[in-house]
C-alpha positions in Angstrom: 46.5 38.9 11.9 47.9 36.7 14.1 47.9 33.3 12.9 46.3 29.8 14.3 48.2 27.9 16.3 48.0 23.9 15.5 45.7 23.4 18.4 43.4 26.2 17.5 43.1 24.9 14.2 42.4 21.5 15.1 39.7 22.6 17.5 38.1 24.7 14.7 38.4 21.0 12.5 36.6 19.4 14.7 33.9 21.9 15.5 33.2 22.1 11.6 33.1 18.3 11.1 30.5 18.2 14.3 28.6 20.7 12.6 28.9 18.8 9.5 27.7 15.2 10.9 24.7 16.7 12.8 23.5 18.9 9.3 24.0 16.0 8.0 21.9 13.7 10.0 19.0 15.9 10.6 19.0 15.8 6.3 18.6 12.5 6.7 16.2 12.3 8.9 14.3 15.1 6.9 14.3 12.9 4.1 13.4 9.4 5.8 10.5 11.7 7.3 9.3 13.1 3.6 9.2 9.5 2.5 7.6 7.9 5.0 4.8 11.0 5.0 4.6 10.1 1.0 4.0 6.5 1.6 1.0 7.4 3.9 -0.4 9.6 1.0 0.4 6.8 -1.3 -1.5 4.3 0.6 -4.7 6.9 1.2 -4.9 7.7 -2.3 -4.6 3.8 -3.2 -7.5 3.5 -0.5 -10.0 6.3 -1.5 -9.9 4.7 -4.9 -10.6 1.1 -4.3 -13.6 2.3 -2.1 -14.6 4.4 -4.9 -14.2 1.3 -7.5 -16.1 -0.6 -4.7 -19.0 1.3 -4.5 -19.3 1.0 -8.2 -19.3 -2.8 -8.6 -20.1 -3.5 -5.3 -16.9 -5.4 -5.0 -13.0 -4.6 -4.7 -10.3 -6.1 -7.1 -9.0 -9.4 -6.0 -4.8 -9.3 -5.2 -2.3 -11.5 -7.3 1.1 -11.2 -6.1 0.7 -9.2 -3.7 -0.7 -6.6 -6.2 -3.8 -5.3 -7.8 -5.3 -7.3 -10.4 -7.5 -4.6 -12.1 -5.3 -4.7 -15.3 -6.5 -6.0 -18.9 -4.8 -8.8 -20.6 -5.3 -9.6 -24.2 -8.8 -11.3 -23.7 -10.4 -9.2 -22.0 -12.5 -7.2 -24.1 -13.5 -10.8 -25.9 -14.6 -11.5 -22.2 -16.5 -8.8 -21.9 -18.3 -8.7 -25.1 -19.3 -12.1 -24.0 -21.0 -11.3 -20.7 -22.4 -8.7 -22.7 -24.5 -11.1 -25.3 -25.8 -13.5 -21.9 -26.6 -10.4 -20.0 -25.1 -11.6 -17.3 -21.8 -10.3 -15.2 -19.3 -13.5 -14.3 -17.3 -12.1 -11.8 -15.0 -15.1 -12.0 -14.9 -14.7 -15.6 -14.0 -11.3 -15.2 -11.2 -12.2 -12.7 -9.9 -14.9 -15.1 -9.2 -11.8 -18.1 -7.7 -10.0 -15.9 -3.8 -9.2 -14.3 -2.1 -7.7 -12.1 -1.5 -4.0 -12.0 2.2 -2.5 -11.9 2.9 -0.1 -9.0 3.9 3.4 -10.4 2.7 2.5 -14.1 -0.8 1.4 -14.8 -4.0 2.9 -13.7 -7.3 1.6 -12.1 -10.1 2.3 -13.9 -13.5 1.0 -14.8 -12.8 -1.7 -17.7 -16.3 -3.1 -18.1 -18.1 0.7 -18.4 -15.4 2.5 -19.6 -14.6 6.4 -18.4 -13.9 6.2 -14.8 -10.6 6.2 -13.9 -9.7 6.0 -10.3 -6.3 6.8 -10.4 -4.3 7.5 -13.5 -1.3 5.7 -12.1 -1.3 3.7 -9.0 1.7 5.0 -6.8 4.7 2.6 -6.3 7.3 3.0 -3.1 9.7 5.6 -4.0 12.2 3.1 -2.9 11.5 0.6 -5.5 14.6 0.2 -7.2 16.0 -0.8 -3.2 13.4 -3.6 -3.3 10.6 -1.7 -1.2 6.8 -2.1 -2.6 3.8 -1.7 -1.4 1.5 -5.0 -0.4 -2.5 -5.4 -1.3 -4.3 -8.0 0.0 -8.0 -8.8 -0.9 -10.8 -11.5 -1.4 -13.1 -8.7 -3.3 -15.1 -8.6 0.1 -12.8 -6.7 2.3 -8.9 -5.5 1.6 -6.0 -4.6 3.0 -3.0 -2.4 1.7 0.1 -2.5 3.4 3.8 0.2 3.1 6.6 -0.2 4.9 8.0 2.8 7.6 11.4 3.6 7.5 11.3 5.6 10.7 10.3 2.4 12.4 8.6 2.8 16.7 8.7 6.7 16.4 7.2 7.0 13.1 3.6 8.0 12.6 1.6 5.5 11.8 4.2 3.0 12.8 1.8 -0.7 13.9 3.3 -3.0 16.0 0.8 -5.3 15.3 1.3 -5.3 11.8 5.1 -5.8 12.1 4.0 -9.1 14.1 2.3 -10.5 11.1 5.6 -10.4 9.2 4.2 -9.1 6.0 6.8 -8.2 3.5 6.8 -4.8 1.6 9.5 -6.3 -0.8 12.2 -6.6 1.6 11.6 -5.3 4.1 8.7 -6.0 7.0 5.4 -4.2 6.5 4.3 -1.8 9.3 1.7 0.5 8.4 -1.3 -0.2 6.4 -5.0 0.9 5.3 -8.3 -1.0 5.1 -11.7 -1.1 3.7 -14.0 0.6 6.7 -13.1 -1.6 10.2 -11.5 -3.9 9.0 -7.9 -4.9 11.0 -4.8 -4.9 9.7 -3.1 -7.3 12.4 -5.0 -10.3 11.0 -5.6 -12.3 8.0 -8.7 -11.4 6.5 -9.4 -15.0 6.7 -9.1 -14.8 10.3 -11.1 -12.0 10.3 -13.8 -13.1 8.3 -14.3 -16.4 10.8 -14.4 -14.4 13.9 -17.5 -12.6 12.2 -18.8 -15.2 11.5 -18.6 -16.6 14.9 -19.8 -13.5 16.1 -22.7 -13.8 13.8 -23.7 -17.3 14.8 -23.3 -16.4 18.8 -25.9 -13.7 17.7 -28.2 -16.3 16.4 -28.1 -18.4 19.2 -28.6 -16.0 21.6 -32.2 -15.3 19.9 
């Protein structure tokens, strides 16, 4: 067998590096894509839950950090007990014995009833330990929930809108997201929450 000659050989060097760099890449792309398609999941599991907890108290959890605050402290049961014995629900009481929640460790569950659990661990960003987390947002009327999206302008569910806001999903720039119902996710909830009522009194005063 006749062998290579030097410029063969470098030809065949460089075709198996090309090769190489373009497997490569399109691994990584593969696997930006599988974690930007398990954020989404994330953030509609996280969702589906909080509706469900809404519909059961007829309110969603209130945000502390830019996380859920659904988790017990210390005095909360005393709390409870207490509500219990003046038959009457504080919901800022409530709020008071509670904390937040720790992406990809606690759960949310019912507290006050007990035995409904709406998600047995509340999913955290895979990229946590790079400074990535998830954002929620919420007055207990309306909510918002917010991931970042590696594949940025291309990616599904990629909002420019939210990217404007300049949210941070730990380091990083929010720029997808999930709601209760209609609510947007390019606003404050505040500023939300005005224009309906604007919209409301323009109602009235049109009657």
């Amino acid at each position: 067998m006749k062998p290579f000659t030097k410029t063969e050989a470098l030809v065949l060097i460089i075709i198996f590096f090309v090769v190489f760099a373009f497997t490569f890449q399109g691994l990584l792309v593969s696997k930006r894509k599988a974690r930007d398609a398990q954020r989404r999941s994330d953030l509609g599991m996280i969702n589906d839950a909080l509706e469900d907890f809404g519909e059961d108290f007829g309110f969603y959890p209130p945000s502390e950090d830019g996380k859920i605050k659904a988790c017990a402290t210390d005095n909360l049961k005393t709390t409870i007990e207490e509500m219990k014995k003046e038959n009457i629900f504080d919901r800022n009481k409530y709020f008071d014995a509670l904390t937040s929640c720790e992406w990809g460790k606690d759960s949310l569950k019912d507290l006050v009833r007990g035995g409904t659990v709406y998600l047995e661990v509340i999913p955290s960003d895979q990229s946590g330990n790079n400074g990535i987390n998830y954002l929620y947002i919420s007055d207990t009327k309306y909510y918002q929930l917010y991931s970042y999206l590696e594949g940025g302008v291309g990616e599904t569910g990629y909002d420019k809108g939210i990217v404007k806001r300049n949210l941070l999903c730990g380091r990083n720039i929010c720029s997808f997201g999930k709601a209760i119902h209609e609510t947007p996710l390019d606003v404050s909830i505040e500023e939300y929450e005005k224009l309906q009522n604007e919209k409301l009194i323009q109602s009235q005063t049109k009657k």
